[in-house]
C-alpha positions in Angstrom: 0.0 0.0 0.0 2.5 2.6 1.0 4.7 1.8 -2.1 1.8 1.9 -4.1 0.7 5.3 -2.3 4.0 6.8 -2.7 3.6 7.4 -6.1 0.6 9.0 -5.9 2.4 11.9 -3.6 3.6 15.1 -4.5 7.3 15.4 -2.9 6.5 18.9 -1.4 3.0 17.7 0.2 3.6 18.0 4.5 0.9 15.2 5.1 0.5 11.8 2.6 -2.6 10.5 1.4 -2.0 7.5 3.3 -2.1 9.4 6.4 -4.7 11.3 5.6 -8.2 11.5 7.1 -11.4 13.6 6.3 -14.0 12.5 8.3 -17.0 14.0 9.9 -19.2 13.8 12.9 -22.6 13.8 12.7 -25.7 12.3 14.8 -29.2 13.7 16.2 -29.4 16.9 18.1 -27.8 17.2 21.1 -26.3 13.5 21.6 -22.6 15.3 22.0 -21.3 15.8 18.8 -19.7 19.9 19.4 -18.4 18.8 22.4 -16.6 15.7 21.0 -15.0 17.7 18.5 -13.9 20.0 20.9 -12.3 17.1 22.8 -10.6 15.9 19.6 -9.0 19.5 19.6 -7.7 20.2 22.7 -6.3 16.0 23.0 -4.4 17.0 19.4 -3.3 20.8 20.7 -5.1 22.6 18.1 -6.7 24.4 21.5 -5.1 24.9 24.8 -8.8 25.4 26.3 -11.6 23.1 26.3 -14.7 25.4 24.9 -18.3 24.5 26.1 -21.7 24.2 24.0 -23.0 25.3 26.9 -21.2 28.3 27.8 -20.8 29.8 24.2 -17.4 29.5 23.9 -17.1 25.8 21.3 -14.5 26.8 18.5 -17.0 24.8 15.4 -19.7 26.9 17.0 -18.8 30.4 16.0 -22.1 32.2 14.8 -24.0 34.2 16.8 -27.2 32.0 16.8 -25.1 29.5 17.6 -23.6 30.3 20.8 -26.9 31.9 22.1 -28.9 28.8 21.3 -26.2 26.2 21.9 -27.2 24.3 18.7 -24.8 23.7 15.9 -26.0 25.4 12.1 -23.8 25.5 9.8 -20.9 23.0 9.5 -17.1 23.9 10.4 -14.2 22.4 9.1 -11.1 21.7 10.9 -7.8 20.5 10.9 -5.7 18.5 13.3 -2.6 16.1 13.8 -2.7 13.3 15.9 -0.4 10.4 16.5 -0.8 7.1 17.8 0.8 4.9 20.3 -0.9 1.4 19.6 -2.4 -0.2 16.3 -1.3 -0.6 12.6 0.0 3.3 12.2 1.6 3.7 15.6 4.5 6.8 15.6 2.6 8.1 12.5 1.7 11.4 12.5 -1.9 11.7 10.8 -3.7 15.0 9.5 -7.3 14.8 10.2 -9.5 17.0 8.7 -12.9 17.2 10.7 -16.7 18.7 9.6 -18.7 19.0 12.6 -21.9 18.8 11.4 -25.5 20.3 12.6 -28.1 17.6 14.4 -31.3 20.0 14.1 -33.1 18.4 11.5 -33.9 21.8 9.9 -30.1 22.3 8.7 -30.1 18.6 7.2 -28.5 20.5 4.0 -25.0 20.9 6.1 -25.4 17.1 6.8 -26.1 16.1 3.4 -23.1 17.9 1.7 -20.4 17.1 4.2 -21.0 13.7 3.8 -20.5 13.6 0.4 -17.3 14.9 0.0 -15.9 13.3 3.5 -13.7 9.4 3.5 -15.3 8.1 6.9 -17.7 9.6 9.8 -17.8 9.0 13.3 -21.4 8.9 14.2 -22.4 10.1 17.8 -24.8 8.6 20.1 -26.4 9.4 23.7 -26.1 6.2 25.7 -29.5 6.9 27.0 -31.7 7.8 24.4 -29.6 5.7 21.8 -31.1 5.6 18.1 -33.5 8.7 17.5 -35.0 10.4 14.6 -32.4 12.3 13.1 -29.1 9.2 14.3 -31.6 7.5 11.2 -31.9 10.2 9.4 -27.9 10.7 9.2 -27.0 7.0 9.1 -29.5 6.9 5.7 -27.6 9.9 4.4 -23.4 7.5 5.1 -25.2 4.8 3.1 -26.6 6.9 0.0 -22.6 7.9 -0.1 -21.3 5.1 1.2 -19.2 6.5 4.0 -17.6 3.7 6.6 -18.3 5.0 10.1 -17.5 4.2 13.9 -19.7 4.7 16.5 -19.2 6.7 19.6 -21.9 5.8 22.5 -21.7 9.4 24.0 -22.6 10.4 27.5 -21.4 7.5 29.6 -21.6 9.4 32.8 -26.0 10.2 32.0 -28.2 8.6 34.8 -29.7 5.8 32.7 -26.3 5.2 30.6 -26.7 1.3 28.9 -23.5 0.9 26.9 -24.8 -2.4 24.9 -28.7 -1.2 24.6 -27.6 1.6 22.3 -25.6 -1.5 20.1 -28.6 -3.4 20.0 -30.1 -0.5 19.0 -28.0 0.1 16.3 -28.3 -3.8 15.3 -32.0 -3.6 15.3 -33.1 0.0 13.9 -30.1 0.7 11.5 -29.6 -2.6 10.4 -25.8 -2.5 11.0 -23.6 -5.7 11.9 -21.9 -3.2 15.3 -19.7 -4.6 17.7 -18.0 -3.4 20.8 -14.3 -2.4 20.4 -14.0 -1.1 23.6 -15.9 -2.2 26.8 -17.0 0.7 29.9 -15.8 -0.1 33.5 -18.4 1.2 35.5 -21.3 3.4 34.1 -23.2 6.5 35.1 -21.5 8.4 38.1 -19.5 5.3 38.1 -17.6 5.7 34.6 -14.2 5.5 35.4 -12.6 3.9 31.7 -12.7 1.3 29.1 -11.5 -1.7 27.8 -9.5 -2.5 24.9 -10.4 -5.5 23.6 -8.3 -5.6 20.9 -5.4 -5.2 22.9 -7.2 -6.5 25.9 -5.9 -3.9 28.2 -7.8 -1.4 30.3 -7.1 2.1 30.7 -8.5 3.6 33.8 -8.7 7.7 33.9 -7.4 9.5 36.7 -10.2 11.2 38.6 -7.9 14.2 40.1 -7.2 15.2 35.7 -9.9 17.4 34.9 -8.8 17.6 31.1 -8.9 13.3 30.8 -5.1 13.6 29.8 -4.0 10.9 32.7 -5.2 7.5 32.7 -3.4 3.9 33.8 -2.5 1.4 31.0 -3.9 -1.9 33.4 -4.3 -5.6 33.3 -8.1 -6.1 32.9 -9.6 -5.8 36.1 -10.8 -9.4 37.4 -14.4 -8.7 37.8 -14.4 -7.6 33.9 -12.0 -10.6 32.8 -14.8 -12.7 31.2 -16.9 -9.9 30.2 -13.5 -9.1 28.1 -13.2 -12.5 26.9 -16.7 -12.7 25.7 -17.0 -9.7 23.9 -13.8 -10.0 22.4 -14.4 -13.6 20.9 -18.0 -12.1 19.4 -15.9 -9.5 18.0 -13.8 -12.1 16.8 -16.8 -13.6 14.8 -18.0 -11.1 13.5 -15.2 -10.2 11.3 -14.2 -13.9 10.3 -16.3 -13.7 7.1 -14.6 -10.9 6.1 -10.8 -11.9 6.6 -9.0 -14.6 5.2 -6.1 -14.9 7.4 -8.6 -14.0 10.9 -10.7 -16.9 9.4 -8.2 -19.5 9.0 -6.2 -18.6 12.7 -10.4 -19.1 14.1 -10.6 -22.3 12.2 -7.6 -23.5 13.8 -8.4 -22.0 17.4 -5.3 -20.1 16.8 -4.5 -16.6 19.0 -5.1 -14.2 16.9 -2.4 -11.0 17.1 -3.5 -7.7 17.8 -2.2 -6.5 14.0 -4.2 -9.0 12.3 -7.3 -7.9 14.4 -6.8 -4.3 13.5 -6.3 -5.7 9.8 -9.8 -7.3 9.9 -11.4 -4.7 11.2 -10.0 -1.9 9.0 -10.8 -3.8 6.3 -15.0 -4.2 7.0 -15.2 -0.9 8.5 -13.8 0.4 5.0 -15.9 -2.3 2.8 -19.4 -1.4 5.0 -19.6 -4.6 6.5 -18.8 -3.5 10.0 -19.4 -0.8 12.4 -17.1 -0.8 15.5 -18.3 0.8 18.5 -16.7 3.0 21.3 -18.5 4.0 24.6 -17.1 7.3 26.8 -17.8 10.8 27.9 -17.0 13.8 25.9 -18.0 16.0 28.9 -16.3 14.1 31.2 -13.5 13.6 29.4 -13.0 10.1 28.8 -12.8 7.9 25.6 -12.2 10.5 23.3 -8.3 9.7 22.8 -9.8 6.1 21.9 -12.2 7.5 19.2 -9.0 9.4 17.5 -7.4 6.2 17.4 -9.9 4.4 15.8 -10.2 7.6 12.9 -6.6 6.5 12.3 -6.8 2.8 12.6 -10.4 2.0 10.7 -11.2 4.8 8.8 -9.8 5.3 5.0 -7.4 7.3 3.7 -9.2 8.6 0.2 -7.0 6.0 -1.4 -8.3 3.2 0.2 -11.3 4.3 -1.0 -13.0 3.0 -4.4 -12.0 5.2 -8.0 -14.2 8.1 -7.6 -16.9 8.1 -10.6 -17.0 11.4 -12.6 -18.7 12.1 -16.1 -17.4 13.8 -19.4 -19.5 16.1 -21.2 -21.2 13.4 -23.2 -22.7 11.6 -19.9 -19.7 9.0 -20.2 -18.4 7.7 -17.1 -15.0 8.5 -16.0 -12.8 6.8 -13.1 -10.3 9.3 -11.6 -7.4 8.7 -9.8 -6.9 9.9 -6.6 -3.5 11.4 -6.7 -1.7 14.5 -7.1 0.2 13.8 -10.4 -3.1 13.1 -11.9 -4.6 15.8 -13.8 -7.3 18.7 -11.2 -10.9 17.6 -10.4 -13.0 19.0 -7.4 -16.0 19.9 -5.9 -17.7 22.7 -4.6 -19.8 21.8 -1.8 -20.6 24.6 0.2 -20.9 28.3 -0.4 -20.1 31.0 2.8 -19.5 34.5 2.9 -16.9 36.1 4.5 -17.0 39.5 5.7 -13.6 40.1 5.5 -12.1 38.3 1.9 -15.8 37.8 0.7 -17.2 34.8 -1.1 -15.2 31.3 -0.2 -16.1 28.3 -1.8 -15.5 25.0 0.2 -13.5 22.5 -2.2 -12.7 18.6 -1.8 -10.0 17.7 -4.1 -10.4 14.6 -5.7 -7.3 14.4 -8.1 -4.2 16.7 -8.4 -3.4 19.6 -6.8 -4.1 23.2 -6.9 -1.9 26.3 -6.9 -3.1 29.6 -5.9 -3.0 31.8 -8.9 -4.6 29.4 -11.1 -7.1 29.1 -13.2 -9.9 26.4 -13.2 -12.3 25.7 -16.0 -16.5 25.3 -14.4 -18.0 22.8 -17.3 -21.4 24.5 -16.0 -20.6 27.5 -17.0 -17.4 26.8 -19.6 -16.0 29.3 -18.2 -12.2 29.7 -16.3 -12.3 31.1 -12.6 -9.0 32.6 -11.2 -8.3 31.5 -7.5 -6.7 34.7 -5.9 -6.4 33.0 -2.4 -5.9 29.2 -1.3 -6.9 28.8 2.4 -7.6 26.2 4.6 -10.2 26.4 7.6 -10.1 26.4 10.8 -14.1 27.1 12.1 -14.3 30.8 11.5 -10.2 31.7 11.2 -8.4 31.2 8.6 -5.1 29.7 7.3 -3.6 31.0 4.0 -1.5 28.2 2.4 -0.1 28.4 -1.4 -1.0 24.4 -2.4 -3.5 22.0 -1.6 -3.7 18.4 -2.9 -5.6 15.9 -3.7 -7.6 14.3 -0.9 -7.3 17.9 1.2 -10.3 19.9 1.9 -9.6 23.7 1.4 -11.5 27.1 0.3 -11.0 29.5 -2.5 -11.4 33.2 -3.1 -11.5 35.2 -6.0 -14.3 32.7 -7.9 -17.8 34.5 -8.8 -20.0 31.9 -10.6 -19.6 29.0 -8.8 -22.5 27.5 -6.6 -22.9 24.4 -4.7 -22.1 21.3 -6.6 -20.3 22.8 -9.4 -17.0 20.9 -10.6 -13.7 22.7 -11.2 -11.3 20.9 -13.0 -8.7 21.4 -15.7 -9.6 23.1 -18.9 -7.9 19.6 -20.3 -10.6 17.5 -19.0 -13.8 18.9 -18.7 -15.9 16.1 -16.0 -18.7 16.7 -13.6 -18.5 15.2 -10.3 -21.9 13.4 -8.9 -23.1 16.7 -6.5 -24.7 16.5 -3.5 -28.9 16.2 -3.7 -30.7 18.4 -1.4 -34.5 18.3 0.1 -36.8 20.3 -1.1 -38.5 23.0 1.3 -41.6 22.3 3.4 -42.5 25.6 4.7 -42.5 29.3 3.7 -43.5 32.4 4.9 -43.4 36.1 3.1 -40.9 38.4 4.0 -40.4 42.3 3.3 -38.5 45.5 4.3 -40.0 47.6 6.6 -38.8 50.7 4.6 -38.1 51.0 1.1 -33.9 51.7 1.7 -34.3 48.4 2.5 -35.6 47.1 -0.2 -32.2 46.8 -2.5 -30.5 44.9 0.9 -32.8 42.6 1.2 -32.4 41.9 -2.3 -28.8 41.1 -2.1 -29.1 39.9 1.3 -31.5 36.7 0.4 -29.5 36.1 -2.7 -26.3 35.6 -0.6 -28.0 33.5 1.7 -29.9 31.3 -0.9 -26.3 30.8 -2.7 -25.2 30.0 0.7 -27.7 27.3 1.6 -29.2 25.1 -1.5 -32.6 24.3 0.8 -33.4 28.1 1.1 -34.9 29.3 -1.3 -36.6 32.8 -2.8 -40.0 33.3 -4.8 -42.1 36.1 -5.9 -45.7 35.4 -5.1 -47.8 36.4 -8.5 -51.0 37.4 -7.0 -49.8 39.6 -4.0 -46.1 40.6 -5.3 -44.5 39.0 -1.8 -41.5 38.5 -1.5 -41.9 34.7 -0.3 -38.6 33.0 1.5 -39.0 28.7 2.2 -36.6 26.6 4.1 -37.1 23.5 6.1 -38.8 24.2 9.3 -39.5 27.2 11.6 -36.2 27.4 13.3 -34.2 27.3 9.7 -36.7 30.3 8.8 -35.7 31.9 11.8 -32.3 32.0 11.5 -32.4 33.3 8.3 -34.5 36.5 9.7 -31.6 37.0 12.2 -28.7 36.9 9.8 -31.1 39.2 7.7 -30.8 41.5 10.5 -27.3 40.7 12.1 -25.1 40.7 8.9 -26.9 42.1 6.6 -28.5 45.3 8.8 -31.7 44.5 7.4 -35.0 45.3 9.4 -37.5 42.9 8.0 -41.2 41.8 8.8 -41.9 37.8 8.6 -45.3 36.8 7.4 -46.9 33.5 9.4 -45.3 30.2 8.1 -47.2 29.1 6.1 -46.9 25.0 4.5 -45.0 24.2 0.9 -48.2 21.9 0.2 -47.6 19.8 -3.4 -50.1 18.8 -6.5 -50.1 15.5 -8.1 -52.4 13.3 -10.4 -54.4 10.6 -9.6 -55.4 9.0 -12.8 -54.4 9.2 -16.3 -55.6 12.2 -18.8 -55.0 13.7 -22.3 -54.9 17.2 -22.6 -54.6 19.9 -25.6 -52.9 23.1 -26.0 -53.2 25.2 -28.8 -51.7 28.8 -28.5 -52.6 30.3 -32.1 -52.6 34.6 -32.6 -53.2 36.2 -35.8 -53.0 39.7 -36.1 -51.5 40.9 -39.8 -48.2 39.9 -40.7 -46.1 36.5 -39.1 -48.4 34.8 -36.3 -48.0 32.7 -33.4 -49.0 29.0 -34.2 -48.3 25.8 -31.6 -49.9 22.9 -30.8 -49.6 19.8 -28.6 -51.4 17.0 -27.4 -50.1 15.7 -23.8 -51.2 12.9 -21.2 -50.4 13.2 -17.3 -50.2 9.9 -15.4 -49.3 9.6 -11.9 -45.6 8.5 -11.3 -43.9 6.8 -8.2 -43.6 8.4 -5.0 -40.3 10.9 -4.6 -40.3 10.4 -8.6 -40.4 14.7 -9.3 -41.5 15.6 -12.6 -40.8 13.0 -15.8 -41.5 14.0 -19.1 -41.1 12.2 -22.1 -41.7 12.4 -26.0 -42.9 10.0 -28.0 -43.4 12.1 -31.2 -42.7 10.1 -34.3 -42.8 10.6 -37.9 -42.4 14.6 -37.2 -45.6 15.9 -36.6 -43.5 18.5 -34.6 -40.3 19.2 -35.4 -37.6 18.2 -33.7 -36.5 22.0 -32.1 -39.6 22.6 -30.7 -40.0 19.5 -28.4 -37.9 21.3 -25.8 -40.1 24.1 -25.3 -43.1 22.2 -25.2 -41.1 20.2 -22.4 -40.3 23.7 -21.0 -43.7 25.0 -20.7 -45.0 21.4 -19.3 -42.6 22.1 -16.5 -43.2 25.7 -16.2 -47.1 24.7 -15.8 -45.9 22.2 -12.9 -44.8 25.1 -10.6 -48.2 26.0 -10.3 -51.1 23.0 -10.3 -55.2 23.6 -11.0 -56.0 22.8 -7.0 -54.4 25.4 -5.0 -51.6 27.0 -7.3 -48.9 24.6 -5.3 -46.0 22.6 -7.4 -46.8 20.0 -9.0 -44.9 16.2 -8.5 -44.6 12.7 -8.9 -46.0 12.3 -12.3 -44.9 11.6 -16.2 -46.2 13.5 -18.8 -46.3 13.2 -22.4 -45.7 14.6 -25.9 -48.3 11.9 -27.9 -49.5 14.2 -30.8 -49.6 18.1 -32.3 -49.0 19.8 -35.4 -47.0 22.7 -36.7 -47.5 25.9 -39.1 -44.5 26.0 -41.7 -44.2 29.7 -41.4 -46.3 30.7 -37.8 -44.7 28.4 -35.5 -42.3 29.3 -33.3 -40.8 28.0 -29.7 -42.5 30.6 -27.7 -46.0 29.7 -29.1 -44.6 25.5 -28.6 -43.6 26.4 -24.9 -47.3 28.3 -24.8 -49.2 25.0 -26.2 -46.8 22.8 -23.5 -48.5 25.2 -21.1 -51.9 25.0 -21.7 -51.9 21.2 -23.0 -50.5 20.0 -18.9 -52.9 22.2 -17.1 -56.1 20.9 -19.1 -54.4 17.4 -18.8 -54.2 17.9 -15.5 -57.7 18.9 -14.7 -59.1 16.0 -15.9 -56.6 14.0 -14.1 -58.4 13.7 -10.6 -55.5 15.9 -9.2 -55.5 16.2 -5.5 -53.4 18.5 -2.7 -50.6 16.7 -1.0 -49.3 17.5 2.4 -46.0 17.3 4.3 -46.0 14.9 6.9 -43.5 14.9 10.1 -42.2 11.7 12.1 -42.9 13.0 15.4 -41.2 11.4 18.6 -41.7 12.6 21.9 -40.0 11.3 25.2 -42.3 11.8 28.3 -42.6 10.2 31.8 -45.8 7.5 32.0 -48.0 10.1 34.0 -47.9 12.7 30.6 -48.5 9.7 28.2 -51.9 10.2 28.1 -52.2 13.6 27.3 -49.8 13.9 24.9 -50.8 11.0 22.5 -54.5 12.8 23.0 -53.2 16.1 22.0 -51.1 14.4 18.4 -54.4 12.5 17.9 -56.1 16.1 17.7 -53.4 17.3 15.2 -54.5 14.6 13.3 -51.7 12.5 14.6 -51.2 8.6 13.5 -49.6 6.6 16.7 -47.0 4.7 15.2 -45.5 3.0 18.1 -45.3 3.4 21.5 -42.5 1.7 24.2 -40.7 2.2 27.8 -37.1 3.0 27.2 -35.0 4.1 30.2 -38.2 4.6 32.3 -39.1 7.0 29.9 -42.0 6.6 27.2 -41.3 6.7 23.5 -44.2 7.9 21.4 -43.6 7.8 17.3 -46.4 8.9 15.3 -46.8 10.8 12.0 -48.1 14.3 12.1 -49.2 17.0 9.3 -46.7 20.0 9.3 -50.1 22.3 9.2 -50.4 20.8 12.9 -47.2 21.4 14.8 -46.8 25.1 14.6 -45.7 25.7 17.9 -46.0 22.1 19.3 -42.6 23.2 21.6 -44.3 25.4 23.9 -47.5 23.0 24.1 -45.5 19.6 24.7 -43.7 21.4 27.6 -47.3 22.7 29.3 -48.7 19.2 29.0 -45.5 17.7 30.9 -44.4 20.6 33.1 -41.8 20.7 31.2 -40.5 17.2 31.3 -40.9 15.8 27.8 -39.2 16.4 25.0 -39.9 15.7 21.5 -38.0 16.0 18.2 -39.4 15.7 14.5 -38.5 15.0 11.1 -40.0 15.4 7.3 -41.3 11.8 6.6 -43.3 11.8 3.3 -46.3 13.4 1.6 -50.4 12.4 2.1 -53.2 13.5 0.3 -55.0 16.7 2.4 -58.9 15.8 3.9 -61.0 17.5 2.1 -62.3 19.6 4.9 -58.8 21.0 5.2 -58.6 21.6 1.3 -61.5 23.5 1.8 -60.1 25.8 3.9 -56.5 26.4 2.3 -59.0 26.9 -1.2 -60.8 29.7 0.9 -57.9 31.0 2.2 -55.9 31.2 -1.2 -59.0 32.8 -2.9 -59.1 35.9 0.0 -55.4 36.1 -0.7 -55.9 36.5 -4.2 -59.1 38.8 -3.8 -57.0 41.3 -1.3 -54.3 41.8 -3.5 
């Protein structure tokens, strides 16, 4: 490997790809994963201080909103060095590049885009609630990019702490074959250290250290001895199937070395087969030097890591190499603004290197971008370097049309990179300036912030002229009215939030659209005949052609497909986007001399919405997997109140003498559920939610949004 790996270095580069690691942590809201990066960074001296979530003072939580609310919203990136003194890379010193990501399920987007560019993730858990909402929601986002992870059972030292519940819970709700690699000695106010059981060695803290830098390399303690033994044989057999030389030493009732074990696990954690799992405190300060470790030991270096798939400009694929003699490729996967250099684009460099001064060509836009400045992050600070290489994560200046998921690569080989997919928005509200010096800021403002963040987003409502702002829940929208103010020193006023509701069809229908004008001279002549049919769930917006023997002409099927989706932004129900069905282009005709695309576009138009009248279309809502955590005597009363939003019990079960209830719930019904849940339990439960999927609306309900839209419409 490393002779292999040393050809794919650049001579002047400080860190090798081998030793390398970009990984990222990420789990639900508030299961530890700030403060765990904050432990990583004061055990690998990139801070002297520990900072606190709590107190405001966590280096990855830098923004204003963050610190007040103690909630992580955009993602940081970091760097670090750490060396080990056990395991396959021991005396190595490794770069790890960290992205702490956000849990709030509003702020998904940050999630979503740092996993794809990221080799390996260390996902986060709180050893008493275990696997919640959004631990899913993130553990479905490493699979769709196919990131190896270890898991981290956080919060040890928690009354209610269950070390191996939280691995049965990953076993049972995530699917994943997860095995101890370390044991806890003691638990709750008891947690005093861990077991290796690799190395079968304990390492007991020393309670007069504050920082967790002092603990005791031990024999196993006696009581733990065949605790040790058994876990370390499962962990054994687990990982035979996957190793040649582990199976064959098992076979034989061989011992097994500590190298070979490290070898085995490396290589399922790196092929998905295998998730190994670490308990400790963060807080407390214990079994975070153990999670750096196994970043080192079972994560990947990007070259361990399959050929990364890319596509030249004729949708053929393309394998790139990952090394820094091979010609430039990366992506752009998050967009920030500066208020000091400006616009910075976050890159992950896939293949080659870059130099700052260079150009870069954007097949998006075939156009070159000069990057001015090359600088690497370090939260909110930042470090101005003169190289990067392949496998580094870095920012640019100096670029101006570049957005999220755009590739930069060398003029030489023009390829596009597979971008990060985003969520659409499920709730909006309308925004404007409360004078009209405003009015340009706010302008500029929201156009910053929608390049910023790909789930924001900015609409002009036709009927009333609002300015109409959508993200993905009331907190996200929130935020965005702060920074408005904070950075931007714009004084807005929010509308109520008001529901993204969808369109879609029911049944199959034909529709024509004719857009013919006469009026002296050259006229306006288009017409196409279209059918609607529903499509699968999540499917979006299909359209295909099945003209034959030219009855239109080749150049005007695109703008009949344009205007087909132009008419899907606005459906015959309510006016809401239309999704999840396939329309198509079955019949028309043309005028040799009056035809033209506008008047095709106009036919494409008028041909889906008649189409789609006839097509039993119905109003679709947003519905949210809703969890709430409540002591027994609340129950009651809270699974009465979701049954009155219209709530569907899902499941319901004891867990730490606590009650989970999961249910599905409109959107429309949880405005404001925070400050209702906490009056129905004193203030005891807690809940958290999450977009689930789309249902048809009652029709009393329809009723009312109809009524509603029509006095919109009326008062404008």
């Amino acid at each position: 490997m490393s002779q292999n790996g040393s050809q794919k270095n650049d001579p002047k580069r400080q860190t090798i790809l081998e030793h390398t690691r970009n990984i990222g942590i990420a789990a639900h809201i508030d299961a530890g994963k700030t403060t765990t990066t904050e432990r990583i960074l004061f055990y690998t001296g990139v801070v002297h201080r520990m900072g606190e979530v709590h107190d405001g003072t966590a280096v990855t939580d830098w923004m204003e909103q963050e610190r007040e609310r103690g909630i992580t919203i955009t993602s940081a990136a970091i760097s670090c060095h750490w060396t080990t003194q056990h395991g396959l890379f021991k005396q190595i010193q490794h770069r790890v590049n960290i992205i702490d990501t956000p849990g709030h399920v509003d702020f998904t987007a940050e999630v979503e885009r740092s996993l794809r560019v990221l080799d390996g993730t260390i996902a986060v858990f709180c050893a008493v609630a275990g696997v919640q909402p959004q631990s899913e929601t993130v553990w479905r986002q490493m699979n769709k990019y196919r990131v190896p992870r270890v898991a981290f059972v956080n919060k040890m030292d928690r009354v209610g702490a269950n070390f191996f519940a939280v691995i049965d819970d990953i076993r049972s709700k995530l699917g994943s074959n997860a095995h101890a690699l370390f044991l806890n000695i003691g638990s709750e106010d008891q947690f005093r250290g861990l077991i290796d059981l690799v190395r079968m060695r304990a390492y007991v803290y020393d309670e007069s250290d504050s920082c967790g830098m002092r603990f005791d390399d031990v024999d196993i303690p006696g009581e733990y001895a065949d605790a040790a033994k058994k876990y370390r044989e499962a962990l054994v057999e687990a990982l035979v199937d996957f190793d040649e030389v582990l199976a064959a030493k098992y076979i034989e009732g061989e011992e097994i070395r500590e190298d070979e074990l490290r070898t085995a696990i490396r290589g399922a954690t790196i092929a998905l087969k295998f998730v190994g799992v670490i308990p400790g405190s963060a807080f407390k300060n214990k079994g975070v030097q153990m999670v750096v470790d196994a970043i080192v030991d079972y994560l990947p270096s990007p070259i361990d890591l399959p050929s990364v798939s890319a596509f030249d400009d004729d949708g053929k694929g393309v394998e790139l190499e990952v090394s820094d003699h091979e010609k430039l490729a990366m992506l752009a996967f998050k967009i920030m603004y500066d208020p000091y250099v400006g616009k910075l684009v976050f890159c992950r460099i896939y293949a080659g290197k870059l130099e700052k001064g260079n150009s870069v060509y954007n097949p998006r836009t075939g156009k070159m971008e000069r990057i001015s400045r090359l600088v690497i992050m370090k939260a909110d600070a930042r470090e101005e370097i003169e190289m990067a290489y392949s496998g580094d994560i870095c920012a640019i200046v100096g670029v101006k049309n570049v957005v999220t998921g755009d590739t930069l690569c060398d003029r030489s080989r023009p390829i596009r990179l597979e971008p990060p997919t985003f969520p659409e928005p499920v709730i909006h509200m309308s925004i404007e300036p409360n004078s009209k010096a405003d009015q340009e800021k706010l302008s500029l403002a929201l156009q910053r912030l929608a390049e910023e963040d790909p789930t924001f987003r900015i609409t002009s409502d036709p009927d009333t002229q609002q300015t109409l702002i959508a993200g993905m829940g009331e907190l996200h929208l929130e935020i965005i009215r702060d920074r408005l103010f904070r950075e931007f020193k714009v004084d807005a006023a929010a509308g109520k939030p008001c529901i993204a509701y969808r369109e879609t069809v029911t049944q199959k229908a034909e529709g024509e659209g004719k857009f013919i004008r006469q009026s002296g001279g050259r006229g306006q002549y288009g017409h196409a005949v279209i059918t609607v049919e529903p499509g699968e769930k999540g499917s979006g917006v299909t359209v295909v052609s099945e003209i034959v023997g030219g009855v239109i002409p080749k150049e005007y099927i695109k703008p009949v497909e344009d205007g087909i989706r132009e008419g899907a932004q606005g459906g015959t129900v309510a006016g809401y986007p239309v999704v999840d069905f396939t329309a198509r282009i079955v019949d028309g005709s043309f005028h040799e001399v009056d035809s033209s695309e506008l008047a095709f576009k106009m036919a494409g138009i008028f041909g889906f919405k008649e189409a789609m009248r006839k097509a039993a279309p119905i109003l679709l809502e947003p519905i949210m997997q809703v969890e709430v955590i409540t002591p027994e005597e609340y129950q009651g009363d809270i699974m009465g109140d979701l049954s009155r939003r219209r709530g569907q019990i899902q499941s319901m079960g004891e867990k730490h003498g606590q009650y989970e209830i999961r249910s599905f719930v409109p959107l429309d019904s949880m405005f404001g559920y925070a400050t209702d849940v906490r009056s129905l339990s004193k203030g005891r439960a807690s809940y958290s939610m999450e977009p689930s999927h789309f249902e048809q609306v009652p029709a009393a309900i329809l009723a009312k949004i109809t009524e509603s839209n029509s006095k919109r419409i009326s008062r404008s």
